[in-house]
C-alpha positions as a Markdown table, in Angstrom:
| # | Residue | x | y | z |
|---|---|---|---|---|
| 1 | Unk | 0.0 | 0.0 | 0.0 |
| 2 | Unk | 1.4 | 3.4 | -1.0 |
| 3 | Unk | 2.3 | 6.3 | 1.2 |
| 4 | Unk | 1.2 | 9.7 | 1.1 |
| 5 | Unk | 2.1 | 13.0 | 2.7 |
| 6 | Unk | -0.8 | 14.4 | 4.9 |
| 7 | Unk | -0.8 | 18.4 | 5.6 |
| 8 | Unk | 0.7 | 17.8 | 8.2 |
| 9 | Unk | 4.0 | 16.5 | 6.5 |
| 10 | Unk | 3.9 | 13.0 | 8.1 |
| 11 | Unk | 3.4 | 10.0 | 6.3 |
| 12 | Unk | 0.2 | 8.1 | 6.6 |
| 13 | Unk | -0.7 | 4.6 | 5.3 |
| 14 | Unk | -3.1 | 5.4 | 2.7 |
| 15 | Unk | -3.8 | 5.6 | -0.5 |
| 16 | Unk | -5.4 | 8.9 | -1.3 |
| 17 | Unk | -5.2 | 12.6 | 0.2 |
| 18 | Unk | -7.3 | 15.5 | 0.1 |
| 19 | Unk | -5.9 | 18.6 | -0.7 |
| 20 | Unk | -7.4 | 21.8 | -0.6 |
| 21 | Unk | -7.9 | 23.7 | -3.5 |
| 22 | Unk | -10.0 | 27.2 | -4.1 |
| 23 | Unk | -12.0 | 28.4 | -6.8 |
| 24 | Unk | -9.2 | 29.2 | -9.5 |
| 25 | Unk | -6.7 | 26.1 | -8.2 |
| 26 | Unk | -8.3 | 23.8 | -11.2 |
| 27 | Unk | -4.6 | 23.7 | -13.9 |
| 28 | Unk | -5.3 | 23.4 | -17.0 |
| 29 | Unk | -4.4 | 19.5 | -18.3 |
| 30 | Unk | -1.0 | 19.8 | -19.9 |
| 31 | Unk | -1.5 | 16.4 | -21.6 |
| 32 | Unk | -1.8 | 17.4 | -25.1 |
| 33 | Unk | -1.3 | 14.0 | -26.7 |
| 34 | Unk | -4.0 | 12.1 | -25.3 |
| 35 | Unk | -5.3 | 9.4 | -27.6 |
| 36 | Unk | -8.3 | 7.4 | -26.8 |
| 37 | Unk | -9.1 | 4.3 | -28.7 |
| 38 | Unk | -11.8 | 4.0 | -31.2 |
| 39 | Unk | -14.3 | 1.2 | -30.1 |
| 40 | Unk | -16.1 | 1.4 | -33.2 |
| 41 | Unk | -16.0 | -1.3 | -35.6 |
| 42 | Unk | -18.7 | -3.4 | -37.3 |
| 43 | Unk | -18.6 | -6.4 | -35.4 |
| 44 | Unk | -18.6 | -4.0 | -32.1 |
| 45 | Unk | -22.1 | -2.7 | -33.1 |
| 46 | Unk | -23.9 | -6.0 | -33.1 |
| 47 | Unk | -22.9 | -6.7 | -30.6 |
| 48 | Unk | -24.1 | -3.4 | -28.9 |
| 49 | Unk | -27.3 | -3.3 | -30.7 |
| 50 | Unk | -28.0 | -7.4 | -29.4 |
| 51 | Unk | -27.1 | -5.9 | -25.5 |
| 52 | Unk | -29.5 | -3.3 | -25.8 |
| 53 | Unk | -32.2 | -5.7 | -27.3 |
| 54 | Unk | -31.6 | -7.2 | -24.2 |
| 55 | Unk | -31.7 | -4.1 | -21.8 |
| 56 | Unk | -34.9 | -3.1 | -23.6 |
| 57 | Unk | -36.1 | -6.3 | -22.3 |
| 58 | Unk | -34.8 | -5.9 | -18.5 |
| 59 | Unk | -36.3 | -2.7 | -18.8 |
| 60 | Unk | -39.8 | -3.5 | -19.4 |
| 61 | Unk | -39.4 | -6.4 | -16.9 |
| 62 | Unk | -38.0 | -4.3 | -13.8 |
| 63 | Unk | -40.7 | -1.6 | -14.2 |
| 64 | Unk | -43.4 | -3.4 | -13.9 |
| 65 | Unk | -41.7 | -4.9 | -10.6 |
| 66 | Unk | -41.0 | -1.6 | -9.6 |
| 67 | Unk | -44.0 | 0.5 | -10.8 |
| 68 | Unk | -46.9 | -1.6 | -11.8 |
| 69 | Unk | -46.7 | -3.8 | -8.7 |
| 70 | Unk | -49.5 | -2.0 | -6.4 |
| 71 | Unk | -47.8 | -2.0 | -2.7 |
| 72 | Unk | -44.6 | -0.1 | -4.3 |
| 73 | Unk | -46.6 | 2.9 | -4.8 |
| 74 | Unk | -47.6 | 2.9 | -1.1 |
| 75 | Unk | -44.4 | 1.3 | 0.6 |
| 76 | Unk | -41.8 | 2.2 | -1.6 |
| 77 | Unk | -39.4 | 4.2 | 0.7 |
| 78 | Unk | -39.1 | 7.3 | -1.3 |
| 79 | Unk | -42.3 | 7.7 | -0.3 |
| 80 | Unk | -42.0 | 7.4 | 3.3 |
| 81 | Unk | -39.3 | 10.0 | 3.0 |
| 82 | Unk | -41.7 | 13.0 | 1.4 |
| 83 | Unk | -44.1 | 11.6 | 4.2 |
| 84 | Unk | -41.7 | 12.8 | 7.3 |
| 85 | Unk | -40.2 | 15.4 | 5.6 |
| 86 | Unk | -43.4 | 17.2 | 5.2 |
| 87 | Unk | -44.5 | 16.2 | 8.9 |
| 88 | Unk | -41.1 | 17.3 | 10.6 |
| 89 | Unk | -41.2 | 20.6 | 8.2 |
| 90 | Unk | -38.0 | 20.1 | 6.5 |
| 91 | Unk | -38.3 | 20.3 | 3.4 |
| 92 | Unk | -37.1 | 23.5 | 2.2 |
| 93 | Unk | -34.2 | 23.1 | 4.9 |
| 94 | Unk | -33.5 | 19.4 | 3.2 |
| 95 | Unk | -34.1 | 21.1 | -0.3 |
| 96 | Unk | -31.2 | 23.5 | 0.1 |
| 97 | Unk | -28.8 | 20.5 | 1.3 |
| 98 | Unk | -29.4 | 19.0 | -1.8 |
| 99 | Unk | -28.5 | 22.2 | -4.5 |
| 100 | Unk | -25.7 | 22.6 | -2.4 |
| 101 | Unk | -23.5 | 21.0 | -4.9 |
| 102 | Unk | -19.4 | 20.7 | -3.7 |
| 103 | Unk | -16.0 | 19.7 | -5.7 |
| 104 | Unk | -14.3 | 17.3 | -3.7 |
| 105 | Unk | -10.5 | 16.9 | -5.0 |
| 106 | Unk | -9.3 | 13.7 | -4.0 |
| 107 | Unk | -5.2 | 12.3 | -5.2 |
| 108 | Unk | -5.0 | 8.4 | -5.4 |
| 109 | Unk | -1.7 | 6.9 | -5.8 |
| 110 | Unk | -0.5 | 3.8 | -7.0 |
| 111 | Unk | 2.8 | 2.1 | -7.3 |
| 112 | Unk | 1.6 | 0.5 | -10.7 |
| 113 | Unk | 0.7 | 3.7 | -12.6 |
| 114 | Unk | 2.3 | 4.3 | -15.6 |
| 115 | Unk | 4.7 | 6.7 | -15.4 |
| 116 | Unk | 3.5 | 9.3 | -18.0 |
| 117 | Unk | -0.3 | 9.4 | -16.3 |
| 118 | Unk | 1.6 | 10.8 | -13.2 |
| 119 | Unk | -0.9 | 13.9 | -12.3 |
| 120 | Unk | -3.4 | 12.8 | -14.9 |
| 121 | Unk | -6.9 | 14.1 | -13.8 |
| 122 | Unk | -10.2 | 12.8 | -13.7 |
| 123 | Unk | -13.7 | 14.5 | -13.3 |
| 124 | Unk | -16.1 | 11.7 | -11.9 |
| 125 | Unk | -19.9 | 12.4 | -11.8 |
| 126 | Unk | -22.3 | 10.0 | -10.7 |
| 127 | Unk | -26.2 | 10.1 | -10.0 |
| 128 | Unk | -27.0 | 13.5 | -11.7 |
| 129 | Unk | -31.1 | 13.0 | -11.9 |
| 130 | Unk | -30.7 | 16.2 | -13.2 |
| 131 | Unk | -34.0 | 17.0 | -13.6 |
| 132 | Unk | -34.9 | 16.7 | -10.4 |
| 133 | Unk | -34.8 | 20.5 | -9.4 |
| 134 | Unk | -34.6 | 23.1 | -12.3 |
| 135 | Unk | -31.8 | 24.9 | -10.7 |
| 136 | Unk | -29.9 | 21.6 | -10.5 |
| 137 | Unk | -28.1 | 22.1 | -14.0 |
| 138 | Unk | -27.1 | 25.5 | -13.8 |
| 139 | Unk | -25.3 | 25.3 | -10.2 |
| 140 | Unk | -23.2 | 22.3 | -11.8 |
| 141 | Unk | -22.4 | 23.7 | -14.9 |
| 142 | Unk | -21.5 | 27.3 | -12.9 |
| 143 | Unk | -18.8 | 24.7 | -10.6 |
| 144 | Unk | -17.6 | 22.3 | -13.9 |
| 145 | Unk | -16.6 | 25.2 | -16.2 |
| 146 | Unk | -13.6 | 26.9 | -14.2 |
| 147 | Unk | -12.2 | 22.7 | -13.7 |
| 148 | Unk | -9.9 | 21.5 | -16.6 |
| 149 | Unk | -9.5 | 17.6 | -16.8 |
| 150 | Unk | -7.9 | 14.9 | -18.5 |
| 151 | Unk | -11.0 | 12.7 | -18.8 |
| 152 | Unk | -14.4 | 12.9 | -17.6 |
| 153 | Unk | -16.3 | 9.5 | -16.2 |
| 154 | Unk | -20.3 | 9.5 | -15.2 |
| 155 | Unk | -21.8 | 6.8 | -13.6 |
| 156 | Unk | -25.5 | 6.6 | -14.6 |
| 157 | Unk | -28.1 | 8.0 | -13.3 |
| 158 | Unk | -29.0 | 10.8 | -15.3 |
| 159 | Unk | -32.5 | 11.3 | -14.9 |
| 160 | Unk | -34.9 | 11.6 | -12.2 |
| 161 | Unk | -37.5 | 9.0 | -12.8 |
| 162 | Unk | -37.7 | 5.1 | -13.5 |
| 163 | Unk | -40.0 | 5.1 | -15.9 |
| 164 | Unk | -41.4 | 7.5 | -19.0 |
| 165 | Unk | -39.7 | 9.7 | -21.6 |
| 166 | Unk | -36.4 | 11.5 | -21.1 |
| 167 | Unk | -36.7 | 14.1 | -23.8 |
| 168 | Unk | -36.9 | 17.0 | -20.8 |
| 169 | Unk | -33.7 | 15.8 | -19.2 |
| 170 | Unk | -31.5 | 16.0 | -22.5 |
| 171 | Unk | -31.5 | 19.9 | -22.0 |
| 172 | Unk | -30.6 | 19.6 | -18.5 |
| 173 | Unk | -27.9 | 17.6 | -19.5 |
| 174 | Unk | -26.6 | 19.9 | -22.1 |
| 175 | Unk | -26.2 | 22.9 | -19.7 |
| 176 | Unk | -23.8 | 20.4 | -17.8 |
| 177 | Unk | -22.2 | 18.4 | -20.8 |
| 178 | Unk | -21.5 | 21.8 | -22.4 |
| 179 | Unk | -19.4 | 23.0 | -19.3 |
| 180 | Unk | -17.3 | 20.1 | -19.0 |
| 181 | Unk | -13.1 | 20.5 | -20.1 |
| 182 | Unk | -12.2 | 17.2 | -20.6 |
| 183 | Unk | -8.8 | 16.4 | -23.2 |
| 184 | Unk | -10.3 | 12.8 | -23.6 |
| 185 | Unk | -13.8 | 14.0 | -23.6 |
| 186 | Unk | -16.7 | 12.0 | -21.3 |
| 187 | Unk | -17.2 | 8.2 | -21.0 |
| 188 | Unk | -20.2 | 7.1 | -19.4 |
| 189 | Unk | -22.2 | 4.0 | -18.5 |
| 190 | Unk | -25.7 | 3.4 | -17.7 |
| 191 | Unk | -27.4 | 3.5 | -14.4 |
| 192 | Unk | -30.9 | 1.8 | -12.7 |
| 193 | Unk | -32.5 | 5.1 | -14.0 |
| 194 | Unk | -31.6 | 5.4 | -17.2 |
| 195 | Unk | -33.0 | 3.5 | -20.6 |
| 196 | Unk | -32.1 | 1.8 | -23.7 |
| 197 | Unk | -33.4 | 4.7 | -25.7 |
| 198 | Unk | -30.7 | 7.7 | -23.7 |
| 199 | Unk | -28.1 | 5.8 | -25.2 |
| 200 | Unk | -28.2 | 7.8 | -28.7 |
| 201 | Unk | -29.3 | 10.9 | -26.8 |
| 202 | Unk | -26.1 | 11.1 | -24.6 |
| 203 | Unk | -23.5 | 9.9 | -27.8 |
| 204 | Unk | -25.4 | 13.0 | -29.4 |
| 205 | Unk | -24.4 | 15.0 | -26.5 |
| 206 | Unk | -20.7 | 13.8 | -26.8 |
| 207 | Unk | -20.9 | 11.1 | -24.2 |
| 208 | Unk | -19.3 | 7.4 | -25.3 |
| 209 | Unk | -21.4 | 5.1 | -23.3 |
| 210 | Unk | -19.7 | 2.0 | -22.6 |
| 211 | Unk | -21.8 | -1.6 | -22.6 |
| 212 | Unk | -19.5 | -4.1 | -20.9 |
| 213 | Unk | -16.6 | -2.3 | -23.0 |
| 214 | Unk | -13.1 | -1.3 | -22.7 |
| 215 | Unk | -11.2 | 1.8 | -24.0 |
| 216 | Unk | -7.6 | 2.3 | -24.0 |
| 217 | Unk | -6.4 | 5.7 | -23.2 |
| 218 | Unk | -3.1 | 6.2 | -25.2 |
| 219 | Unk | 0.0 | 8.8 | -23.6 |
| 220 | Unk | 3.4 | 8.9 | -24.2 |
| 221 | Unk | 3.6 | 5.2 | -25.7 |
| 222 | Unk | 1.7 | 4.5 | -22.3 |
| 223 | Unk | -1.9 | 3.2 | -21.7 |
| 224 | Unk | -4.5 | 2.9 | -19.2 |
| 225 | Unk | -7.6 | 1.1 | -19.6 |
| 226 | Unk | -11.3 | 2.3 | -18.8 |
| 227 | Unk | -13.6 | -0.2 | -18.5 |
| 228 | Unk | -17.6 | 0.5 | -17.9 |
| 229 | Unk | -20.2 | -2.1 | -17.4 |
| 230 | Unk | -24.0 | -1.8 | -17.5 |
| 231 | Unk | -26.0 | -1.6 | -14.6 |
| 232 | Unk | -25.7 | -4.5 | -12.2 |
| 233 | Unk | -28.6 | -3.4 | -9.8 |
| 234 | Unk | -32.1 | -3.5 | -11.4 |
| 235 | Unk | -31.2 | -4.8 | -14.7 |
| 236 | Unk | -28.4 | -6.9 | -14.2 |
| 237 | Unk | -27.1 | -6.4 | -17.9 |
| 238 | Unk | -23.5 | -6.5 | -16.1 |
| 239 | Unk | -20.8 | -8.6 | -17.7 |
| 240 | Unk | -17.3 | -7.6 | -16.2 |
| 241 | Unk | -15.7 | -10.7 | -17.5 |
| 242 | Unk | -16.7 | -9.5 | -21.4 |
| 243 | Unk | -16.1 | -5.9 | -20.8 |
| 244 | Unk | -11.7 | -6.7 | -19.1 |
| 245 | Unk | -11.5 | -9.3 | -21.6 |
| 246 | Unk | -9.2 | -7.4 | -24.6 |
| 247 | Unk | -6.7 | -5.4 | -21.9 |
| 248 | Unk | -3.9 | -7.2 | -20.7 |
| 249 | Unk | -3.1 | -8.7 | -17.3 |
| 250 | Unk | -0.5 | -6.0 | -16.3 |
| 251 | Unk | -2.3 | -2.9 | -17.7 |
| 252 | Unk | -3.6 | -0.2 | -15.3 |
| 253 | Unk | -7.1 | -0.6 | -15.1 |
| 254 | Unk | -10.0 | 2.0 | -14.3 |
| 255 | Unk | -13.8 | 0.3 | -13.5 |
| 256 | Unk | -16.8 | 2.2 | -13.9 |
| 257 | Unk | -19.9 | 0.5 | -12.3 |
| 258 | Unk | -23.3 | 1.8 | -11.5 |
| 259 | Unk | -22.9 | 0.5 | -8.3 |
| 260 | Unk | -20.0 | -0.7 | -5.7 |
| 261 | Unk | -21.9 | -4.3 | -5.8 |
| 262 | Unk | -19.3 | -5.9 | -8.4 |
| 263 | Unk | -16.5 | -4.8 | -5.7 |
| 264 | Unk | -15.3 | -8.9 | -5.1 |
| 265 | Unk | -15.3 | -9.5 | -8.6 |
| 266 | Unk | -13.5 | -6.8 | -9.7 |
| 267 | Unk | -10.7 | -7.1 | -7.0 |
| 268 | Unk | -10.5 | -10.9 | -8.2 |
| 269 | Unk | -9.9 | -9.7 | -11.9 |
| 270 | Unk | -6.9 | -7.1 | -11.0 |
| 271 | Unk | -8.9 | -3.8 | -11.0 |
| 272 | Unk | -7.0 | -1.4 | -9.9 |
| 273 | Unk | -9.6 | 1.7 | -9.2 |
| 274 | Unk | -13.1 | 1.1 | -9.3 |
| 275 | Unk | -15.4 | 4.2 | -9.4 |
| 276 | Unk | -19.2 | 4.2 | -9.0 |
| 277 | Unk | -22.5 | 5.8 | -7.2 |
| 278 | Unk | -25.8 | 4.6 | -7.1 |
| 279 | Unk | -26.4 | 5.3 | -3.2 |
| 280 | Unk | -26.2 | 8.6 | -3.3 |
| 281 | Unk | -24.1 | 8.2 | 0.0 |
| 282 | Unk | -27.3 | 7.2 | 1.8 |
| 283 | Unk | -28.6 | 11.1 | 1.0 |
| 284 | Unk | -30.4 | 11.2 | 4.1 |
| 285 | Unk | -28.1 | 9.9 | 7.1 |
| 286 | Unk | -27.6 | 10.3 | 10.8 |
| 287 | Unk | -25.4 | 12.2 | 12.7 |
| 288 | Unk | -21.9 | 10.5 | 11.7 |
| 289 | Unk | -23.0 | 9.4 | 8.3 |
| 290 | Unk | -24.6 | 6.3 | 8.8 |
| 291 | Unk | -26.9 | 5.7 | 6.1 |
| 292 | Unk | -30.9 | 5.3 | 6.5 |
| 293 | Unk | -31.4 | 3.7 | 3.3 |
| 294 | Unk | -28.9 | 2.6 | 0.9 |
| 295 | Unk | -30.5 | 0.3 | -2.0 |
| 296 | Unk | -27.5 | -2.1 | -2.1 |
| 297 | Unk | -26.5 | -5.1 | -1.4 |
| 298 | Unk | -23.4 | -4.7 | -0.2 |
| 299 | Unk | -21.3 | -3.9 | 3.1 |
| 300 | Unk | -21.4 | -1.0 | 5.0 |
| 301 | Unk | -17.8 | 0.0 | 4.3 |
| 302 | Unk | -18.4 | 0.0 | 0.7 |
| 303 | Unk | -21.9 | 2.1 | 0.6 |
| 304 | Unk | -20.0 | 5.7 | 0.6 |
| 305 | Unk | -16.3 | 7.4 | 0.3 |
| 306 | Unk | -13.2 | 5.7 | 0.0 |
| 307 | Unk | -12.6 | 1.7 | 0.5 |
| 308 | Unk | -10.2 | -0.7 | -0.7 |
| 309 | Unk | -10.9 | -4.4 | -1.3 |
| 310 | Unk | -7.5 | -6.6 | -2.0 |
| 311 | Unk | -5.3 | -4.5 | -3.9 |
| 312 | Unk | -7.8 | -2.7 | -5.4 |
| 313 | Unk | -8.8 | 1.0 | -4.7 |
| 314 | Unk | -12.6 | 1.9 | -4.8 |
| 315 | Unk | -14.5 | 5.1 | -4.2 |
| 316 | Unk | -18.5 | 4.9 | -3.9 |
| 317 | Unk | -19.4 | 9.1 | -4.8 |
| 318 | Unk | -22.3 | 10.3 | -3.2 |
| 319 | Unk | -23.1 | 11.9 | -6.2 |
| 320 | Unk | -25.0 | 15.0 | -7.2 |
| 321 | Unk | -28.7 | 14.4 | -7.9 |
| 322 | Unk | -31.3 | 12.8 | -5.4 |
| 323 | Unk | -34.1 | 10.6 | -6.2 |
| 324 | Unk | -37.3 | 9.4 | -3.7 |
| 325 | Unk | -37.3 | 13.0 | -2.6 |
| 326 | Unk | -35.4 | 16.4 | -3.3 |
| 327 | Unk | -33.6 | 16.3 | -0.1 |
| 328 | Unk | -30.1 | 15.3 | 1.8 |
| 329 | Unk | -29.1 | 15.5 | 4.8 |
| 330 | Unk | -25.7 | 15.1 | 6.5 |
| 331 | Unk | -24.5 | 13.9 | 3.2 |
| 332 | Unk | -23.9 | 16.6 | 0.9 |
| 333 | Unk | -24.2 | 16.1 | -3.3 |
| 334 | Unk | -20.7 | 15.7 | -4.4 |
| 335 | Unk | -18.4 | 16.3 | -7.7 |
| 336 | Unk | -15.3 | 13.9 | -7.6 |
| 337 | Unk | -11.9 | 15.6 | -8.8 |
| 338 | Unk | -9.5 | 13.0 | -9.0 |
| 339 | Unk | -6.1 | 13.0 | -9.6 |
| 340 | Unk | -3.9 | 10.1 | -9.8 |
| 341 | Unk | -0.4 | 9.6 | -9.2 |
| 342 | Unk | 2.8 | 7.1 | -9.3 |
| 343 | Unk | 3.7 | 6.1 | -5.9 |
């Protein structure tokens, strides 16, 4: 495990800092040639077009478990949440919380790092449902256009709702997508809230969603991989076996997930740093942090912030959206700066 120097100049056995940056500490990427691999080729595309025959079918399946399915309209613990808001009077307390939108800038370090992505930076966004409050966009794109980045990942999640059409959220998503000043551009995966059809929608909006796929990011006569895997959670169109099978066994390797649920497997397969969302850090917790209601599977330690799991680094992001209710409390929405480094 690598060591870092806290604030405090002392060494601690960790893998990641925080350091403090203001509003005008965001450099400008200095990596000017970045390559990222083209996935595109023909036998790629039927194979993407069979996977989302299949999503399309998960789809229809897990809404009407989730939706059509009469006690989850009265049980369903989104539900209960507007309930005591509205009796304890919160809400426009709990409202604020949740448009109160932070950067956190986070350094990870790792003794197998290629040397030339030393300092290379990462914007990670996860859980945006954002058009759950129509000031939502705005504040984010006002916070991602002074940051400059190497690549951007999201995590799914980009609407509000389970079900119905997406069309109002695309122009939520361009005030965000527009702001963002990424070298490499944005990958992105798919989340529990998002559909088959948002797919063409976000590729339109410069986004190169990922379906159990890998890309190689090129620097230097250097790589790094990115894998990203389709939502394990609700449609469970996951195959992280397909999606690391083309990079080699020794190459650095990044995991998106919608969720931190695929954390054992993906420490088994020699994932290196595995980013994800999904529980929105618990958005309404206790005193401390614990977490009321998560909607995973998984242990505690894994649910929010930083974890580790073998030799592998992971980082759950509370994310920026809500869902249920417009509301957080004691677990403020949250825009991951990364920045990795060569121990």
């Amino acid at each position: 495990m690598a060591q870092i120097d806290n604030p405090a100049g002392q060494h601690v056995n960790k893998r990641y800092s925080e350091p403090v940056l203001g509003p005008t500490d965001y450099p400008i990427s200095s990596y000017h040639d970045l390559i990222i691999s083209d996935i595109d080729f023909p036998e790629n595309e039927e194979r993407r077009r069979a996977h989302l025959a299949l999503r399309r079918k998960r789809e229809a399946e897990a809404h009407y478990r989730q939706v059509d399915i009469w006690y989850k309209r009265y049980f369903e613990p989104g539900t209960w949440l507007k309930r005591f808001i509205k009796l304890a009077h919160l809400k426009q307390w709990m409202e604020r919380n949740a448009l109160d939108v932070t950067v956190r800038p986070l350094v990870f370090e790792f003794p197998s790092l290629p040397k030339a992505f030393d300092g290379f930076r990462i914007l990670h966004l996860t859980d945006l449902h954002i058009d759950a409050h129509p000031e939502l966009a705005g504040r984010v794109g006002a916070l991602l256009k002074d940051i400059h980045v190497d690549l951007c990942l999201v995590t799914g999640d980009y609407r509000f709702a389970v079900v119905g059409h997406s069309k109002r959220v695309y122009h939520y998503l361009e005030q965000v997508f527009t702001q963002i000043n990424s070298a490499g551009g944005v990958l992105g995966i798919l989340g529990n809230h998002d559909a088959t059809d948002d797919v063409a929608a976000l590729e339109d909006l410069g986004v190169r969603v990922l379906l159990n796929e890998s890309i190689e990011v090129h620097m230097n006569h250097q790589s790094i991989w990115i894998s990203g895997v389709d939502d394990p959670y609700a449609f469970k169109c996951d195959d992280l076996p397909k999606a690391l099978h083309p990079i080699p066994e020794s190459a650095f390797k990044i995991l998106m997930a919608h969720t931190p649920q695929l954390y054992s497997e993906a420490g088994d397969r020699a994932v290196d740093l595995y980013l994800c969302g999904h529980t929105h850090g618990g958005q309404v917790c206790l005193p401390g942090g614990g977490a009321v209601i998560s909607h995973c599977n998984t242990p505690r330690r894994y649910l929010s912030g930083l974890w580790d799991y073998k030799s592998m680094t992971g980082y759950t992001c509370p994310g920026i959206g809500v869902s249920g209710a417009i509301a957080r409390m004691n677990c403020p929405p949250e825009i991951a700066l990364i920045e990795l480094r060569r121990a």
